[in-house]
C-alpha positions in Angstrom: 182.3 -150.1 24.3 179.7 -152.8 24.0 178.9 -155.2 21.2 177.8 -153.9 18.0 174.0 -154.4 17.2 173.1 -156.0 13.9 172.0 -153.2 11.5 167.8 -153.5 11.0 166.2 -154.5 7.8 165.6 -151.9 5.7 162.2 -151.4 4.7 160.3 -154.0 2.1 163.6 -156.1 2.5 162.9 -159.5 2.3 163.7 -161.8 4.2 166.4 -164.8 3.3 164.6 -167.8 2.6 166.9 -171.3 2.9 166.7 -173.7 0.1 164.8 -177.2 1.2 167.5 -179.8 -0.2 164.8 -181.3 -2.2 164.5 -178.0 -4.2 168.2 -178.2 -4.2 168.3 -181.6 -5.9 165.1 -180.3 -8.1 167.7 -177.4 -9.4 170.6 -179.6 -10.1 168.3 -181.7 -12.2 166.9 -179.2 -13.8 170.6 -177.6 -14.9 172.1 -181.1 -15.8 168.7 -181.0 -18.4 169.6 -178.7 -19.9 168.7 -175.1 -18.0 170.6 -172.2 -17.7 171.8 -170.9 -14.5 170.2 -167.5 -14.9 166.9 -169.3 -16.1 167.0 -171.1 -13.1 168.0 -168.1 -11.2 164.9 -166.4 -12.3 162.5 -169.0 -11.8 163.5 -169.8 -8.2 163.7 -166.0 -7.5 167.2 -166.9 -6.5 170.7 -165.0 -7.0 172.6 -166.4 -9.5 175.3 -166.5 -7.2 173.3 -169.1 -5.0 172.7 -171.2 -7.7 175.9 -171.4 -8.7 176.5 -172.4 -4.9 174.7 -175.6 -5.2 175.6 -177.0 -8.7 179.2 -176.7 -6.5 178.3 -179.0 -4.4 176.3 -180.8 -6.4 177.9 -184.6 -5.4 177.4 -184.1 -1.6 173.7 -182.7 -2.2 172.8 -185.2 -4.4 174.4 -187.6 -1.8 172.3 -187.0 0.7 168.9 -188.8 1.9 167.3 -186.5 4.8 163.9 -185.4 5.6 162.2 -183.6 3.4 162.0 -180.0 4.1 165.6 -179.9 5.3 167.4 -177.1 4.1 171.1 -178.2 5.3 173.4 -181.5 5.7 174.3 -181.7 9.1 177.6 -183.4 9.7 177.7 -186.5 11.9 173.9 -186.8 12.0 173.2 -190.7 13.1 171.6 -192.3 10.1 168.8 -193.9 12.4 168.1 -190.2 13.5 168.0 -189.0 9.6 165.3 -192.0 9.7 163.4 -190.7 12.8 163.1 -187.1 11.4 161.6 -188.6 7.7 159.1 -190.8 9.6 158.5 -188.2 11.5 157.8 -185.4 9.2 155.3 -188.0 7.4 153.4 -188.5 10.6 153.1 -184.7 11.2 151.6 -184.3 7.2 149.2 -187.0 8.6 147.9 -185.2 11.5 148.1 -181.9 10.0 145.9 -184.0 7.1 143.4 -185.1 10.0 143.0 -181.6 11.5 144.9 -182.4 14.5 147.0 -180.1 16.4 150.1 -181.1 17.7 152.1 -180.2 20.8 156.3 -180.1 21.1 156.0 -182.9 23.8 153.7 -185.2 21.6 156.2 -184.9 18.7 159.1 -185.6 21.0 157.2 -188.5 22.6 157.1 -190.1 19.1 160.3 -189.3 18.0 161.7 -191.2 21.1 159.2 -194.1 20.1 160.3 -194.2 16.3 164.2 -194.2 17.6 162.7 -197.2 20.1 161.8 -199.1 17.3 164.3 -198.6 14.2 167.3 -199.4 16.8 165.3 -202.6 17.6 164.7 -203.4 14.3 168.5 -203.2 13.3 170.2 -206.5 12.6 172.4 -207.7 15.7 170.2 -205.9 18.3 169.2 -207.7 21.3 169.7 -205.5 24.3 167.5 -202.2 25.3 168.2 -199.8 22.5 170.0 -196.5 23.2 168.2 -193.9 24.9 167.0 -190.9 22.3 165.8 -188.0 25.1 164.3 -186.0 22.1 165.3 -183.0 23.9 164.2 -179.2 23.4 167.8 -178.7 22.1 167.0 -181.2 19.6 163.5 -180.4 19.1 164.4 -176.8 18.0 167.4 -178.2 15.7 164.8 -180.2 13.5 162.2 -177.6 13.4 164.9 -175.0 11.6 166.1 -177.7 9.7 162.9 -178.9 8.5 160.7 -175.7 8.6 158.1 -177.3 10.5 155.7 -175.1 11.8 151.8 -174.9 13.2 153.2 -176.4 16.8 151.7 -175.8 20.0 154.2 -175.4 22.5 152.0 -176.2 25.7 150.2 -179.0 26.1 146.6 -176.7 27.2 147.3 -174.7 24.5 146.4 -177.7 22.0 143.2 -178.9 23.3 139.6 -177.6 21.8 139.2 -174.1 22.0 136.1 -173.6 23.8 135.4 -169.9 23.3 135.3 -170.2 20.0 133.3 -173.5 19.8 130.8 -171.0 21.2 131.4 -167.8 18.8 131.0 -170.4 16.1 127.6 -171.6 17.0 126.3 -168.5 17.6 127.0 -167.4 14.3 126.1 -170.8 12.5 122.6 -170.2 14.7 122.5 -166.8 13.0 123.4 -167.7 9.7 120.9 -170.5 10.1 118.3 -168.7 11.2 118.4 -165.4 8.8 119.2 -167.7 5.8 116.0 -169.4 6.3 117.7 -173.1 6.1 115.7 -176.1 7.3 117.7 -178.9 9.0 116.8 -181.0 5.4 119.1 -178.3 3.4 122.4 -178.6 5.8 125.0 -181.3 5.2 128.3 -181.7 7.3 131.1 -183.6 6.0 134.1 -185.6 7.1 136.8 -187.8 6.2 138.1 -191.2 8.4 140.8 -193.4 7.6 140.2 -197.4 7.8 142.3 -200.0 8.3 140.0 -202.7 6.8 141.8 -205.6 7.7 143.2 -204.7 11.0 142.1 -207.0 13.9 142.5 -206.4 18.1 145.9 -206.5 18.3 146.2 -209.6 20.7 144.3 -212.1 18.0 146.0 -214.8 16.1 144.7 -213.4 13.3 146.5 -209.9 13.8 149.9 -211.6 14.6 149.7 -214.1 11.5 148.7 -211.2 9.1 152.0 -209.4 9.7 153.8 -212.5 8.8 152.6 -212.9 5.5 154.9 -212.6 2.8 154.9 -209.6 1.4 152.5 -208.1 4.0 152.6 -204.5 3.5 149.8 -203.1 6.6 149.2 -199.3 4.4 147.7 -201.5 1.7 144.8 -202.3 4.2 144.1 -199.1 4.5 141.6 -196.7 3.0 140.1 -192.9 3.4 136.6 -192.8 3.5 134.2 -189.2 3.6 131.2 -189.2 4.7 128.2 -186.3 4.4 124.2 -186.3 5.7 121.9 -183.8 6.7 120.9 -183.2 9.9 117.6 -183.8 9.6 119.3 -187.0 8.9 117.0 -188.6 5.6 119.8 -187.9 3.5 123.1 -189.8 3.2 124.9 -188.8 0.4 127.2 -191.8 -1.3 130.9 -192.0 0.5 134.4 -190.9 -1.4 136.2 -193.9 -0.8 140.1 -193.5 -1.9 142.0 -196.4 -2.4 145.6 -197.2 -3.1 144.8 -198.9 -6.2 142.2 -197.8 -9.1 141.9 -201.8 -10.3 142.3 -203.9 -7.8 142.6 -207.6 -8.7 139.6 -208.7 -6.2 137.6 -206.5 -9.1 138.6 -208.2 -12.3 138.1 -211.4 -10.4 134.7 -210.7 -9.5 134.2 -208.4 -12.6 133.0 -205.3 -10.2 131.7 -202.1 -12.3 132.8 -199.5 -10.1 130.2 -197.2 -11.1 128.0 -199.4 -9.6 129.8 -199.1 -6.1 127.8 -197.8 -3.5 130.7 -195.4 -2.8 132.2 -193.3 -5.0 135.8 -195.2 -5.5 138.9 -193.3 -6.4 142.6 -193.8 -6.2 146.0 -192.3 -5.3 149.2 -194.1 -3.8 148.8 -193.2 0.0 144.8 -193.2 -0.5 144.1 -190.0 0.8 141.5 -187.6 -0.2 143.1 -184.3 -2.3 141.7 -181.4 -3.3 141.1 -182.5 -6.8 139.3 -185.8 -5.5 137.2 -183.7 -3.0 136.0 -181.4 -5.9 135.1 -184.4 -8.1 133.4 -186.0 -5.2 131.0 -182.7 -4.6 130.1 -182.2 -8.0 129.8 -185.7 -9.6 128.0 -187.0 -6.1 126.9 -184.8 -3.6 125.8 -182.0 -5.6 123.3 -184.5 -7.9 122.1 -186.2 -5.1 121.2 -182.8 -3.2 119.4 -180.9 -6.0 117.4 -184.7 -7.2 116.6 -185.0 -3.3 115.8 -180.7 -2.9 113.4 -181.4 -5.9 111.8 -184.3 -4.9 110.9 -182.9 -1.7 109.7 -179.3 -2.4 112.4 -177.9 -1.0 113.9 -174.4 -2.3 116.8 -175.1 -4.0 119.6 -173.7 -1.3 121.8 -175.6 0.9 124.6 -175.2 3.2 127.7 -177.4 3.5 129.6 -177.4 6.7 133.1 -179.2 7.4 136.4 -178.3 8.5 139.8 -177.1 7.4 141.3 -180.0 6.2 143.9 -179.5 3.3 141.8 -181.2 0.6 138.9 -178.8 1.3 139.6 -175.8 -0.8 138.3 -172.3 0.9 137.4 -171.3 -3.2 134.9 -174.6 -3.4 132.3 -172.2 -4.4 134.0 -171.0 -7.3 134.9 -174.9 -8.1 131.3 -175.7 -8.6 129.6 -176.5 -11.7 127.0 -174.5 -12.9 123.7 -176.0 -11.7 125.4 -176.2 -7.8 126.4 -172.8 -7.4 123.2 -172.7 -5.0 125.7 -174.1 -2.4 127.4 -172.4 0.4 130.4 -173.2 2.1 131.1 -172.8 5.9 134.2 -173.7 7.6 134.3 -175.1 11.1 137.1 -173.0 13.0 140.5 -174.7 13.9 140.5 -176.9 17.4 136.7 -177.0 17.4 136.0 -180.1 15.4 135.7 -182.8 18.7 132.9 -180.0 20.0 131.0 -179.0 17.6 131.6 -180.9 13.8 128.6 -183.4 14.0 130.3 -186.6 11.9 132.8 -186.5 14.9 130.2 -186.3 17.2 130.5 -190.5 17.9 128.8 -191.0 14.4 132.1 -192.5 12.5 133.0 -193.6 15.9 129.7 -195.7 15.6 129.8 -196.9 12.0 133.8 -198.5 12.4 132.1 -200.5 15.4 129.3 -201.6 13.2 131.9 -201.9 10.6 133.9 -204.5 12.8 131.0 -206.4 13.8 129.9 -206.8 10.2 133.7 -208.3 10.2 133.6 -210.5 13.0 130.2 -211.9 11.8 131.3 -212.7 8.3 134.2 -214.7 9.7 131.7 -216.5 12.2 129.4 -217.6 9.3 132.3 -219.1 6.9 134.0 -221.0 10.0 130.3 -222.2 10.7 128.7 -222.8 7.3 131.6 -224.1 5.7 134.9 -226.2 5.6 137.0 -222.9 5.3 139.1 -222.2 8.5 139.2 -218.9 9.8 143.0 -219.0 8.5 142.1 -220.0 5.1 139.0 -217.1 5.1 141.7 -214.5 6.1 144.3 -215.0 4.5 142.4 -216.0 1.4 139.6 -215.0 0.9 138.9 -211.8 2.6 139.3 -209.0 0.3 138.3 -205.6 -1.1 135.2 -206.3 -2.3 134.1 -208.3 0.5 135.4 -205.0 2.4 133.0 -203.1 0.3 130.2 -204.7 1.5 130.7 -204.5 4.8 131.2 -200.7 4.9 128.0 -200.3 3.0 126.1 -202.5 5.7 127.8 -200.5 8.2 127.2 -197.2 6.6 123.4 -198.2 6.2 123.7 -199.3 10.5 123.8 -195.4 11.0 119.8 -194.6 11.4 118.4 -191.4 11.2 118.2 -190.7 14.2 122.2 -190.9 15.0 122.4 -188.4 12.3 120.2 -185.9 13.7 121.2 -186.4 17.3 125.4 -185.3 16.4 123.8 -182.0 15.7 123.1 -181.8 19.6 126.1 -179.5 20.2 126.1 -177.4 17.6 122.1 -177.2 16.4 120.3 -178.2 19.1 116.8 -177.0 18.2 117.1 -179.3 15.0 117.2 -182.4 17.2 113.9 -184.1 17.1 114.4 -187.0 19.9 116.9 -187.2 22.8 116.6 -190.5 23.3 119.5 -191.2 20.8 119.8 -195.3 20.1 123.2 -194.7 18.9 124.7 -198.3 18.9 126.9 -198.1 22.1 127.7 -201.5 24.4 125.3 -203.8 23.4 127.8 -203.6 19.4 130.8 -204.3 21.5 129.0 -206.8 23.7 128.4 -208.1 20.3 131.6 -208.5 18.7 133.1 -209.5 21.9 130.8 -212.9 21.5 131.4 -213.4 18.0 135.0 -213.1 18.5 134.5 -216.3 21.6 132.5 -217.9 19.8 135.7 -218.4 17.0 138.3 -218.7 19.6 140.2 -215.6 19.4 141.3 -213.3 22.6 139.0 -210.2 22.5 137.6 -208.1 25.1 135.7 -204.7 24.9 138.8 -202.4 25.6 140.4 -204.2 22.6 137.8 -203.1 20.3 137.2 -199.5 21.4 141.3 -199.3 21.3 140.9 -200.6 17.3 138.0 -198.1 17.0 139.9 -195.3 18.6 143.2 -196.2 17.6 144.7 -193.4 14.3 148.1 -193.9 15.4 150.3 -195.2 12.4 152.7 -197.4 13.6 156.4 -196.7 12.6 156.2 -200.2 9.5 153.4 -198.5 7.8 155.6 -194.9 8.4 158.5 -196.7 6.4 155.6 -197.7 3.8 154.5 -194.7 3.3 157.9 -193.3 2.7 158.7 -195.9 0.5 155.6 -194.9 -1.7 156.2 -190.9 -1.4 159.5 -191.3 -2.8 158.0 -193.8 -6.0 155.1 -190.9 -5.9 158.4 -188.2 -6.7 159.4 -189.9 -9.6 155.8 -190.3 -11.2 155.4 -186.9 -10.6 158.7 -185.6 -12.5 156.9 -187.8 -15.5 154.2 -186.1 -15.1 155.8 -182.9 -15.4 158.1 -183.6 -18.0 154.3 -184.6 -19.7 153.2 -181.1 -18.9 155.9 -179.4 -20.4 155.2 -180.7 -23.5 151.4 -179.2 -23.7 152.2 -175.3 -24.5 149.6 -172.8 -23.2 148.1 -172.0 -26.1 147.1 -175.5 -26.9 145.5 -175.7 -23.8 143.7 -172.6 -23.9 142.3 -174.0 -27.3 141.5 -177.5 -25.8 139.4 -175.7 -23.4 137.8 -173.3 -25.8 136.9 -176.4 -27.7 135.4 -178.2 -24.9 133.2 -175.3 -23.8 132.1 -175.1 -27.5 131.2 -179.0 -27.6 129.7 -179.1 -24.1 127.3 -176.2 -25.4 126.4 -177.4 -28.5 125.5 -180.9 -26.9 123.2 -178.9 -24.4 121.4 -177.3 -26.9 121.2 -180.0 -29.5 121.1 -183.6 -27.7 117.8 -185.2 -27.5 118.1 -186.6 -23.6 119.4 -183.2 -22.3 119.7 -184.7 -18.8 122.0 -187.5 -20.1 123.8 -185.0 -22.0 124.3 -182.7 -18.9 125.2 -185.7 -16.7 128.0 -187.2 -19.1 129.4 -183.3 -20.0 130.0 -182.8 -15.8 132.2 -186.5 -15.8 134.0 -185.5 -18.2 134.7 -182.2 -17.4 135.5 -182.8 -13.9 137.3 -186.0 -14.5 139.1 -184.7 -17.5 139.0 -181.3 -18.4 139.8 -180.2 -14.5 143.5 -181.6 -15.2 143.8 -179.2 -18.2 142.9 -176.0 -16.5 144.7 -176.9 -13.6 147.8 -176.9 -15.4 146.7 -173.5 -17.7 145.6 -171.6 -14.2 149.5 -172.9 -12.5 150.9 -171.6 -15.3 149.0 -168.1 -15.8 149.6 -167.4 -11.9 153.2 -168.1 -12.4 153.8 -165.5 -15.3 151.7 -163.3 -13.3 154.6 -163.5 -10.0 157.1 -163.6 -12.8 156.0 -160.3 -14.7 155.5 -159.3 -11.0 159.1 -159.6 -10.3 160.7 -158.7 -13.3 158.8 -155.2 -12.9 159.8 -155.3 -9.4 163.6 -155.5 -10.5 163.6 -153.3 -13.1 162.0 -150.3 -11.3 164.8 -151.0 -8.4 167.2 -151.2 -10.9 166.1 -147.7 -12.6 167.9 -144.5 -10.8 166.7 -142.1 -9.3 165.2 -139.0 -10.6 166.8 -137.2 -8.2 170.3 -138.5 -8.5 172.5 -139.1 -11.4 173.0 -142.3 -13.0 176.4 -143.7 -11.9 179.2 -143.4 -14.5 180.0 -146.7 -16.1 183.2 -148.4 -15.4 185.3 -150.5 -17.5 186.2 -153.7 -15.1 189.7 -155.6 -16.4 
């Protein structure tokens, strides 16, 4: 007699989910506040059984510091590899954040070169660290354990999918060409992380900045998103996201940011979220648009294309305020953003060149026109707001006619000229003197491999780290915060608002000013409150959901009689 099969699911049985530790430790604080099991139970759509599970082992859990999305403690696991698979994880969110598709050898390539370097870095080592093979055994083991998923197994499998790079632009064409759009009324968009004071790696410069005291590399770096036309007579003002919202370089030079030539905001790993993506569309781009769609006697339609990234929502449209809801949304298919998305199309390549020789220049002039050493200039006065200035000469470096041509490959007819003057070799030929002419060790391949270069290196993994698990603890205040609001207060708040935003419409003398000031504050402000109202609403949706669910599985059948109760002793 063979083995016995496993019995199949029955029908609309769900499947067991594993509990991520982090939600573990997220239950046990939640019961050691105060909440009962079967509350807990109910809101984690858990048996009370499991919950009762992990307050058991609530010491060991607790205990524990692995990556997160982890669902179980592995005995013996090496602490350097629980260090790998957290650094790890982080750089995945980061590619995942950049669009980028990963293979299983590229994540086991890394993983070997994160185990390179935290064994090196260990007090006491001197020899070749121990080999890490990062093999498919291993490989498997952390995707269960961590849930990972979205991995390309085969290397071909990951590269741009041409096919549909070509289905796309046939129906962009189409959609083009029945909408009636002129090349003035569509807009891609992108974001691009800059390291604003990283150097070619073999300069002096580079070497003595990661000695400094203190020197923390993920505070020198910032997201920046960028959006044109393709006509290319339209650059709308940049998102830049920042660590910090004050910076001290700011109260030093007594910088009014809404005076910025970018649009500046802030989080702790200065990236751009949904919420910041939102603000940026309707507080900048959207303005700018309809004031430029106005000016020119254009109708007033426009279509925005960009890719799936997770800050930009697929329900923008609905995110709109009032007077943009004349924008359309198109989204750029997976693995076709080095084909076809135009700001990838060399144009951000171009503007960090021309970003870096507005660097290199800057540090020329202040050895040359004064008694400040290139030392002194770096580690002293280079900062943020110096930063900001470059970017905005940089940004301004991109002509009109680099816009247009990146719409080669996707729009071609739009392209006026194909003589592009994109700045290509005479910028690097450029930066390459500057950086002789100051002594430093620089050569072309050196500054397209700081151009090119996205790879964060495993110190600014452990800084990000460090900051996601401060960013945990802000956000349990902030929660604890939330639970304090109940929903009907909100619902007023917002009633409220709508009831002051209209009667300032109405009543206001400047309605333009009053229009202008009611969009800040309702997308800066307001957008928090009915975030937390919609969370809220959707949840006692899935909870009434549930609880009707139960209760009609719990209900017997017509045609069968109810069991006889039983006294258990």
């Amino acid at each position: 007699m063979g083995p016995k099969k496993a019995a199949p699911a029955e029908a609309g049985e769900r499947k067991k989910e594993k509990v991520a530790l982090e939600m573990k430790k997220e239950i046990i604080r939640k019961h050691d506040g105060g909440m009962r099991v079967t509350d807990l139970a109910r809101e984690y759509r858990r048996n009370r059984s499991t919950i009762g599970t992990i307050l058991k082992m609530r010491e060991k859990i607790l205990a524990t510091d692995v990556a997160k999305g982890v669902t179980r403690i592995v005995k013996n696991h090496p602490a350097v590899l629980e260090e790998v698979e957290k650094l790890l994880l982080i750089w995945l969110e980061e590619k995942q954040r950049a669009g980028d598709t990963v293979t299983e050898a590229v994540i086991c390539e890394k993983a070997k070169a994160l185990h390179a370097d935290l064994v090196w870095q260990q007090p006491g080592t001197s020899a070749e660290p121990e080999g890490f093979k990062a093999s498919r055994g291993w490989f498997d083991r952390f995707k269960t354990r961590s849930g990972i998923h979205s991995v390309v197994r085969h290397e071909e499998a990951a590269s741009s999918d041409v096919p549909a790079a070509e289905d796309f632009a046939t129906e962009f064409l189409e959609v083009v060409t029945t909408q009636g759009y002129l090349p003035q009324q569509v807009f891609n968009c992108d974001e691009t992380g800059l390291f604003w004071k990283r150097m070619p790696k073999r300069t002096f410069l580079t070497q003595e900045e990661a000695k400094l005291p203190g020197h923390k590399p993920m505070r020198d770096r910032l997201t920046l998103l960028f959006c044109a036309n393709a006509s290319g007579d339209l650059k709308i003002k940049p998102l830049l996201v920042y660590h910090s919202e004050n910076p001290q370089a700011f109260k030093k030079h007594k910088v009014n940011k809404e005076q910025l030539c970018v649009m500046w905001r802030s989080n702790s790993k200065a990236w751009v979220t949904r919420v910041l993506f939102v603000d940026w569309v309707n507080l900048a781009f959207g303005p700018a648009l309809k004031q430029y769609l106005q000016d020119n006697d254009l109708p007033l339609k426009a279509l925005l294309l960009m890719d799936n990234a997770p800050a930009h929502p697929k329900g923008l449209e609905e995110e709109l305020l009032e007077d943009f809801r004349f924008i359309n949304i198109m989204f750029l298919p997976p693995n076709t953003t080095q084909l076809l998305q135009p700001m990838d199309q060399q144009l951000i390549a171009n503007f960090k060149k021309l970003y870096t020789k507005e660097l290199f220049r800057r540090c020329f002039e202040v050895t040359d026109c004064t008694n400040i050493t290139l030392r002194e200039f770096w580690r002293d006065h280079f900062n943020i707001v110096t930063c900001l200035k470059m970017i905005t000469k940089a940004w301004d470096g991109i002509s009109q006619i680099n816009l247009n041509c990146a719409w080669r490959n996707l729009w071609p007819d739009c392209v006026a000229t194909s003589d592009s003057d994109a700045p290509k070799s005479t910028v690097l030929q450029d930066i390459v003197s500057l950086g002789r002419t100051m002594g430093l060790e620089v050569t072309e391949e050196d500054v397209c491999e700081l151009v090119e270069d996205h790879e964060l290196s495993t110190q600014e993994l452990v800084e990000l780290q460090a900051e996601a698990t401060q960013g945990q603890a802000s956000l349990e205040e902030e929660e604890a915060t939330e639970e304090q609001l109940s929903s009907t207060e909100l619902k007023d708040i917002c009633q409220q608002w709508k009831n002051v935003q209209a009667y300032a419409q109405q009543h206001h003398p400047d309605k333009d000013l009053a229009r202008d000031l009611a969009n800040t504050f309702d997308t800066r402000i307001m957008s928090s409150f009915r975030e937390v109202l919609k969370r809220r609403m959707k949840q006692q949706t899935m909870e009434r959901f549930f609880s009707k669910k139960q209760r009609v599985e719990e209900e017997p059948s017509p045609s069968c009689p109810p069991e006889p109760y039983r006294v258990l002793w």
